[in-house]
C-alpha positions in Angstrom: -21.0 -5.3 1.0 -18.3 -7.6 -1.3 -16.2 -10.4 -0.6 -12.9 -11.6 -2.1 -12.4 -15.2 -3.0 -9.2 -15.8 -4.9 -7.8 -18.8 -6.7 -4.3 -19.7 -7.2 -3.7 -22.2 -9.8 0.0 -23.8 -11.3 -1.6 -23.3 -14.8 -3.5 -20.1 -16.0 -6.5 -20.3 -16.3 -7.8 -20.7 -20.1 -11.6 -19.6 -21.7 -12.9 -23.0 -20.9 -12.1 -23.1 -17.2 -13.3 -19.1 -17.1 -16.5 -20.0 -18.4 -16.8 -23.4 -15.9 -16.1 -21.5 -13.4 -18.5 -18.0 -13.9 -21.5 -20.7 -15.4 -21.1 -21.9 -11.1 -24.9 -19.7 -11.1 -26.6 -21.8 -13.6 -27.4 -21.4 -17.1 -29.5 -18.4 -16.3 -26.8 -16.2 -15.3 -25.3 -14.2 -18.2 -21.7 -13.0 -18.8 -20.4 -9.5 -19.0 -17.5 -7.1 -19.4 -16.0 -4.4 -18.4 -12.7 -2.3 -17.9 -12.2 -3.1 -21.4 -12.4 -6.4 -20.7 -10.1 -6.5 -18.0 -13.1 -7.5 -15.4 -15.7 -10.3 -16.2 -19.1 -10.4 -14.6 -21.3 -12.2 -13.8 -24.8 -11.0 -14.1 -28.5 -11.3 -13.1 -30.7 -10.9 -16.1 -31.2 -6.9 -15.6 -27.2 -7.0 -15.8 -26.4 -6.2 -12.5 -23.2 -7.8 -11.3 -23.3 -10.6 -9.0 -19.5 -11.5 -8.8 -16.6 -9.5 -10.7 -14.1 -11.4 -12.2 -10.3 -9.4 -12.9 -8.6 -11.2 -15.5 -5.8 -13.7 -14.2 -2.2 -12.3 -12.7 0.7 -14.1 -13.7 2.7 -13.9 -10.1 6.6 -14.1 -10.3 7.4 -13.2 -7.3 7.8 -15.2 -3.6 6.3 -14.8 -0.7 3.7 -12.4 -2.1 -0.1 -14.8 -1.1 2.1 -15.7 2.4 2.4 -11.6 2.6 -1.1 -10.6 1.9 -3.3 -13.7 2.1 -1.4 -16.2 4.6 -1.7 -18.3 2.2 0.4 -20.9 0.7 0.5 -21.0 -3.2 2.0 -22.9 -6.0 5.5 -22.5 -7.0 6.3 -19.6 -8.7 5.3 -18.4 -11.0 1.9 -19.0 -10.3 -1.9 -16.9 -11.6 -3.6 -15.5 -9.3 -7.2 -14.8 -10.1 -9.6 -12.7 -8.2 -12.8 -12.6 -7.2 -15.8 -9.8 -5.3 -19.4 -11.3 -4.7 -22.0 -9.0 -3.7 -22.7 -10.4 -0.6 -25.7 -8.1 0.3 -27.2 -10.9 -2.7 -28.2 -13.9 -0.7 -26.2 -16.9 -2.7 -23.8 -14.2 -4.3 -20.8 -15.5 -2.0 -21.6 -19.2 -3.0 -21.3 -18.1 -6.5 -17.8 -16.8 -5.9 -16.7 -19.9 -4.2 -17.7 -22.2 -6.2 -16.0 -20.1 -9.4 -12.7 -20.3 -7.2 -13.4 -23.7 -6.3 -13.7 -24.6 -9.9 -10.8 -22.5 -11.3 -8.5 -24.3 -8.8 -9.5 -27.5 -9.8 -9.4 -27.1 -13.6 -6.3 -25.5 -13.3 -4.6 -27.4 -10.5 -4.4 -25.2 -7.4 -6.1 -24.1 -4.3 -8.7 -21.4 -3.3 -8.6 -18.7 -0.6 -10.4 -18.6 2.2 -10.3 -22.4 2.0 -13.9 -22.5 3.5 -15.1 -20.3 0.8 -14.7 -22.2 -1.8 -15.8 -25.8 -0.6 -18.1 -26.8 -3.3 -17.9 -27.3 -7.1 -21.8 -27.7 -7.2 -24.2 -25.4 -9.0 -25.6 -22.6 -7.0 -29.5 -22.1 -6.8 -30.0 -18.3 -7.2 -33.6 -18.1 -8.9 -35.5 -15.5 -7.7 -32.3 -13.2 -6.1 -32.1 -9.5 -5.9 -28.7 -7.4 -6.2 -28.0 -4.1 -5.1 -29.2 -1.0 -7.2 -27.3 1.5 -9.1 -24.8 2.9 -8.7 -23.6 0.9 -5.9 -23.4 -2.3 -8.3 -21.7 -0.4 -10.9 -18.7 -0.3 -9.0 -18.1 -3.5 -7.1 -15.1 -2.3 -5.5 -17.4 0.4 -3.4 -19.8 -1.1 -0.8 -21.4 2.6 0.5 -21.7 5.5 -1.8 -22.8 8.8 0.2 -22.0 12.2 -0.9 -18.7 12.5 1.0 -17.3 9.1 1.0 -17.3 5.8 -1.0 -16.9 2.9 1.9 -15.0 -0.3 0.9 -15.5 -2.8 3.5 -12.5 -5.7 3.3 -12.0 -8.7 5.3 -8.9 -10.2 4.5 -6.1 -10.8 6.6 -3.8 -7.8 4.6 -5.4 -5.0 3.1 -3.3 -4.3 0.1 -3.3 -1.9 -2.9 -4.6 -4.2 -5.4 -6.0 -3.1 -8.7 -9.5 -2.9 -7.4 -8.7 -0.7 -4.9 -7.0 1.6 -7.1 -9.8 1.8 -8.9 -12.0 2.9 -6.2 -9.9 5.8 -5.2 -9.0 6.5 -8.6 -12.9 6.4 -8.8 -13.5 8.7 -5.5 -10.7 11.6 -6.4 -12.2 11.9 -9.6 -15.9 12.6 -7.6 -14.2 14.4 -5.0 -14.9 12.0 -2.4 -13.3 10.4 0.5 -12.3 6.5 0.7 -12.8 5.0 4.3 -12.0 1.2 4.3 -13.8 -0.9 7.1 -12.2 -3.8 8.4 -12.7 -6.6 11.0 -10.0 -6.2 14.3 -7.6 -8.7 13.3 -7.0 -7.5 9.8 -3.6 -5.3 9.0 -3.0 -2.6 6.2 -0.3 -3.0 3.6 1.9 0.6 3.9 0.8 1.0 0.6 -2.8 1.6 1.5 -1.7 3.6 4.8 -0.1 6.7 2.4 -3.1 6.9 0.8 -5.3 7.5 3.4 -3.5 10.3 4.3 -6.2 12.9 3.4 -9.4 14.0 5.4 -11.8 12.2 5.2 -10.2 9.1 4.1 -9.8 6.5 6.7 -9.2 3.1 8.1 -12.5 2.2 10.3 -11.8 -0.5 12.4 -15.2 -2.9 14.2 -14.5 -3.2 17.7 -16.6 -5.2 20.1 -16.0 -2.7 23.0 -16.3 0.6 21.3 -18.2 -0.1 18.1 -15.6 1.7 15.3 -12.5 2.9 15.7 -9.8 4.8 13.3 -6.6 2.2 12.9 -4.2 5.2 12.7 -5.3 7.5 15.3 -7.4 5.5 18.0 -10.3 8.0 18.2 -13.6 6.2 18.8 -16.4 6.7 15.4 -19.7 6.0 14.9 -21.6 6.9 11.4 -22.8 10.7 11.4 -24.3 12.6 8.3 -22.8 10.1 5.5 -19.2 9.1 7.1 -17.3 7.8 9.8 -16.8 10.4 12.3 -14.9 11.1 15.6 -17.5 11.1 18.3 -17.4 13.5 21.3 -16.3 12.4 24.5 -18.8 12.8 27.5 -16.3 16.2 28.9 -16.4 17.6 25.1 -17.1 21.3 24.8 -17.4 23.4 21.4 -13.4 23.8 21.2 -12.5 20.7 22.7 -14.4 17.7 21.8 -12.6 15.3 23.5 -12.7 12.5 21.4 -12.3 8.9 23.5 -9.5 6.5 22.2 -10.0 2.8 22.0 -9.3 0.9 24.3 -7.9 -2.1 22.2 -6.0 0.4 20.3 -4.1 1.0 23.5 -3.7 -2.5 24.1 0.4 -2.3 22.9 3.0 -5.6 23.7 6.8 -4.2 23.0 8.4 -6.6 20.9 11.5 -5.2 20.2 10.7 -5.4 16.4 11.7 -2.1 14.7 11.7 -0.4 11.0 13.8 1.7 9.2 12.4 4.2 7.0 13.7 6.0 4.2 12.4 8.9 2.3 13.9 10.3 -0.7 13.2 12.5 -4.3 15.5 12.3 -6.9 15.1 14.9 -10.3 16.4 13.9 -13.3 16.5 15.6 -16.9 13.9 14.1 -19.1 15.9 12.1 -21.5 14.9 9.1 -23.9 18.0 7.1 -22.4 16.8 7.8 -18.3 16.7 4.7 -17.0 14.3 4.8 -14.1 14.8 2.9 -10.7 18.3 3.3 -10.1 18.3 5.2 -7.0 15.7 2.7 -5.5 17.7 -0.2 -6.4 21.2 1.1 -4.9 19.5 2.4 -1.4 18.3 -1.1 -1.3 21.5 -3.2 -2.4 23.3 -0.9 0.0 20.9 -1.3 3.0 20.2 -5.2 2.3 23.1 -6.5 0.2 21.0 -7.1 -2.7 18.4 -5.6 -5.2 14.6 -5.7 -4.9 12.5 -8.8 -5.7 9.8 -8.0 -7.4 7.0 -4.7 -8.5 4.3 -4.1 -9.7 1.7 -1.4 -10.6 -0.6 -3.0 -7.7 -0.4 -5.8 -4.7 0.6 -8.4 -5.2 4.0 -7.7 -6.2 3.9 -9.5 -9.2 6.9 -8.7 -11.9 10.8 -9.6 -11.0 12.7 -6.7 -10.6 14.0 -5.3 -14.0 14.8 -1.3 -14.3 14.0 -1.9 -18.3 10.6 -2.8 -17.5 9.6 -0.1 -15.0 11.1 2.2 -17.0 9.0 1.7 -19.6 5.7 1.4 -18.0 6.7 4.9 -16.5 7.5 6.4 -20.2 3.9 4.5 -22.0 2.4 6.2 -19.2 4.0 9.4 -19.3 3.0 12.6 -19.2 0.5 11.0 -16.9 2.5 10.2 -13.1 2.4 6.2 -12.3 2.7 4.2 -9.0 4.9 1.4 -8.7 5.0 -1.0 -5.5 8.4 -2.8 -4.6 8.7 -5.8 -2.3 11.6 -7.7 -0.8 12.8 -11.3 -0.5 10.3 -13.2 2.1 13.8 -13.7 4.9 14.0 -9.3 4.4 10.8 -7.7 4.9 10.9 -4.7 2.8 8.5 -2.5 0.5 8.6 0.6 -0.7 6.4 3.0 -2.7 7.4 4.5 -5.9 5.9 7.6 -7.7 7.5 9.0 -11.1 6.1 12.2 -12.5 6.9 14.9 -14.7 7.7 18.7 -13.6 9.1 21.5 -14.9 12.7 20.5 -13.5 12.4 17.2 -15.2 11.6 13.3 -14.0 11.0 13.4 -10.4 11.0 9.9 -8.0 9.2 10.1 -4.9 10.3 6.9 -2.7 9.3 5.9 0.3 11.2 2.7 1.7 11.1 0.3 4.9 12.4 -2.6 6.4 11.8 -4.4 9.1 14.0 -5.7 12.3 13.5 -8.1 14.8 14.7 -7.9 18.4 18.1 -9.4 17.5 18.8 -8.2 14.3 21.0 -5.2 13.8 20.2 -2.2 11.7 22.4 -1.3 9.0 23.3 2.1 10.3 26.7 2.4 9.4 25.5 1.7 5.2 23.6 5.0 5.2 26.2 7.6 4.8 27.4 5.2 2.2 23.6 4.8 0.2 23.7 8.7 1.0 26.7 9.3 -0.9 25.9 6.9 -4.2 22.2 8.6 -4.5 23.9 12.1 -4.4 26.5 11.6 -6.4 25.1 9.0 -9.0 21.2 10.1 -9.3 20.6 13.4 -8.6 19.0 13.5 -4.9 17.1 16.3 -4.0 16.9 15.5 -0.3 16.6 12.5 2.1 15.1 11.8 5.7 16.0 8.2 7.2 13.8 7.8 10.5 13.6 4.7 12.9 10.5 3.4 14.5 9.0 0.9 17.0 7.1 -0.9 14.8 6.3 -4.9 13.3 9.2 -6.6 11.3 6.8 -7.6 8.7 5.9 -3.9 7.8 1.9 -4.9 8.3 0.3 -1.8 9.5 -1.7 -3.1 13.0 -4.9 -1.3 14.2 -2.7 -0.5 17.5 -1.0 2.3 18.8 2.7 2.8 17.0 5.1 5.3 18.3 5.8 7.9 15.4 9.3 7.3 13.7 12.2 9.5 14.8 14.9 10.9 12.5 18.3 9.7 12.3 19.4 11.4 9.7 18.9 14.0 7.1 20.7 14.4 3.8 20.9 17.3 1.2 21.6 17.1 -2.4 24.9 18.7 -3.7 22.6 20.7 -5.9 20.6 22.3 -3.3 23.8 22.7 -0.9 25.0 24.3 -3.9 22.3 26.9 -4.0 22.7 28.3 -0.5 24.3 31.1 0.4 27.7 31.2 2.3 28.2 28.1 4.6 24.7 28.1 5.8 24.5 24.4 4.5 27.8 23.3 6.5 27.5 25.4 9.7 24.2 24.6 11.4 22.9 24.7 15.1 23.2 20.7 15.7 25.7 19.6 17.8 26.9 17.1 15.1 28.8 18.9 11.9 27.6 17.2 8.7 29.4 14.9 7.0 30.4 15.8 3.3 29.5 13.6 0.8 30.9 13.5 -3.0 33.1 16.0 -4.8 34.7 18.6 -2.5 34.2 21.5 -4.9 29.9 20.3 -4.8 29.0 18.1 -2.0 25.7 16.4 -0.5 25.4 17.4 3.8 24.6 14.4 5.6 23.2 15.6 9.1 23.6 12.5 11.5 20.3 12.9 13.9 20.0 10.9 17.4 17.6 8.4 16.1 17.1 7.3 19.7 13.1 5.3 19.4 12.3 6.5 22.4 13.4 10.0 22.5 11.0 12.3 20.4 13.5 15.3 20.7 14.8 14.3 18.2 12.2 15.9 15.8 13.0 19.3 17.9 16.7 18.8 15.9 15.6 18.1 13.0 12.8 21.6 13.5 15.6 23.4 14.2 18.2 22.2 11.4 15.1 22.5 8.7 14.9 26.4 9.8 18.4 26.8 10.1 18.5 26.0 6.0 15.8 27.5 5.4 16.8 31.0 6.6 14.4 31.3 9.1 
């Protein structure tokens, strides 16, 4: 088991605060590297890890520790330097503290969790143990079986930061799962939710009533033949097991909050002038009234926006695909994911985008055909799906029941319009004709959906329109 202390400091930290802070053990404690150099350790004398250090983030963008932390940081820009203690070490947690507690007060700033890091004293640890290999290899991983790699967090947000990306990074290339445990009152970033997409990755929740739950689906765990794993209801047979649902994941309050969603893929020709972004920044200026804050290649969010910049991250990466994160200005919840990779038709975007709404705050419905019409006409959509859902303003992913989103509107690119046959594109079985967007000689279809939250038929539409183009 780990734990995450983090310092915020005004001032980055510089080699003599490091060193103040990761000598918090004692003088018998060594230093060590790794990730060439991007992680410091600190070490028992067999050189097993007692508390990973990643080297200090330069954050540029607001809002991001009240986001994931609830915390309240310097003014921007601000570092943010972070901390895992091997807490299955007695003392290892006191060592991380203290480090955070020393950082912050070298390098004038605070510590999170505040009661973590209430000390600036050296920490007795002769005589202490640490996990064995290969579990202290990778500090990100708590549980190493041969199906899954567990990462238990508790932290009010868990976000896709750079450790975590390591540890799935780390798991696909072993073939393994990732299942994150996590205390009741802690949310997921929708970062980490589309990641854990894939059997038998999940979010395991502790429960006082049931033991373990699954945040997403509600079905009751418990720990079977190295992974969390449904259990079978008392009524379960062979071909229905029956699994039980938590109760407190049924425990739902209707806020009135809601979220619209938008998915999208763009394709563009690889080109050495593409600049990448653009489609993400003008759904967004469209939908909000003005561009993104900030990305980053992890949480927290930590570069201002700049298309220049992204772009070429994505082309130093390159052929290699790369993940980008995009977050909003604090007063407009918004995030989105973005993945750029290349294929045989060219530079493909993958985006998925959401913001939030509260009770009295209207959705901008009416800018869609308009964002629509600017993606297909100014970079090269492929295809669009714009859904609304019942769901938290602040985009957090709750371990409670969420209705599914339901489509309000599909759109096609003029491209692949282009490529079907006859009117089959313009004439389909929806009561609504779609509207034409761009040229009239090569237009975009945008399909207008109910979008009614409370009416799942609404996917029976969009079943039926799908088959309708696809010739079925």
């Amino acid at each position: 088991m780990t734990k995450d202390v983090i310092a915020l400091t005004q001032r980055m930290p510089d080699p003599s605060a490091m060193v103040a802070g990761l000598l918090s053990g004692g003088p018998d404690k060594l230093v060590d590297t790794a990730s060439q150099g991007a992680v410091v350790r600190l070490c028992d004398e067999a050189g097993r890890p007692l508390v990973s250090v990643e080297s200090p983030l330069l954050v540029q963008v607001a809002g991001e520790a009240e986001r994931l932390l609830g915390a309240t940081p310097p003014p921007v820009p601000y570092w943010w330097t972070e901390a895992r203690a091997t807490t299955g070490v007695e003392h290892a947690e006191h060592l991380a503290g203290t480090f955070a507690a020393r950082l912050a007060a070298l390098a004038d700033g605070s510590a999170w969790p505040p009661e973590a890091a209430q000390s600036l004293a050296v920490v007795k640890t002769d005589g202490v143990s640490v996990a064995p290999e290969p579990a202290a290899a990778q500090p990100t991983v708590d549980v190493l079986t041969d199906k899954v790699a567990v990462v238990i967090q508790d932290r009010p947000v868990v976000a896709m930061t750079a450790w975590l990306q390591d540890a799935f990074r780390t798991a696909a290339d072993a073939e393994l799962g990732i299942q994150i445990v996590t205390p009741a009152g802690t949310t997921l970033s929708p970062a980490v939710l589309h990641s854990l997409s894939s059997w038998p990755c999940r979010w395991v929740v502790r429960d006082e009533r049931d033991g373990y739950y699954d945040g997403q689906s509600g079905a009751v765990l418990s720990w079977q033949d190295g992974m969390f794993a449904p259990v079978a209801g008392a009524d379960a047979t062979a071909d229905d097991p029956r699994t039980p649902v938590a109760a407190s994941f049924k425990e739902v309050t209707d806020t009135g909050e809601r979220q619209l969603a938008v998915t999208f893929r763009t394709v563009h020709p690889a080109d050495e002038r593409l600049v990448l972004g653009g489609a993400l920044e003008s759904t967004w200026r469209a939908l909000t009234g003005e561009p993104p804050a900030g990305w980053g290649t992890a949480e927290p969010a930590n570069l201002p926006w700049s298309l220049r910049r992204l772009t070429d991250i994505a082309y130093e990466r390159a052929p290699e695909p790369t993940w980008f994160v995009v977050v909003g200005s604090p007063d407009r919840p918004g995030l989105a994911t973005v993945r750029i990779s290349r294929t045989k038709a060219g530079v493909e975007e993958y985006v998925t985008l959401a913001f939030g709404y509260g009770s009295d705050e209207e959705m901008p419905v009416d800018s869609l055909p308009g964002a629509a019409e600017e993606l297909a006409t100014r970079h090269r959509l492929l295809s669009m799906l714009v859904q609304v859902r019942k769901a938290r303003r602040d985009l957090a992913v709750p371990p409670r029941f969420e209705g599914p989103g339901v489509p309000l509107a599909f759109v096609l690119g003029a491209e692949e319009v282009h490529r079907m046959p006859g009117d089959r594109a313009r004439n389909t079985p929806l009561p609504q004709p779609p509207v034409p967007l761009g040229p009239k000689n090569r237009p975009a279809m945008y399909y207008p959906l109910p979008g009614d939250p409370l009416d799942l038929s609404g996917w029976q539409d969009f079943e039926r329109l799908m088959r309708h183009l696809k010739g079925a």
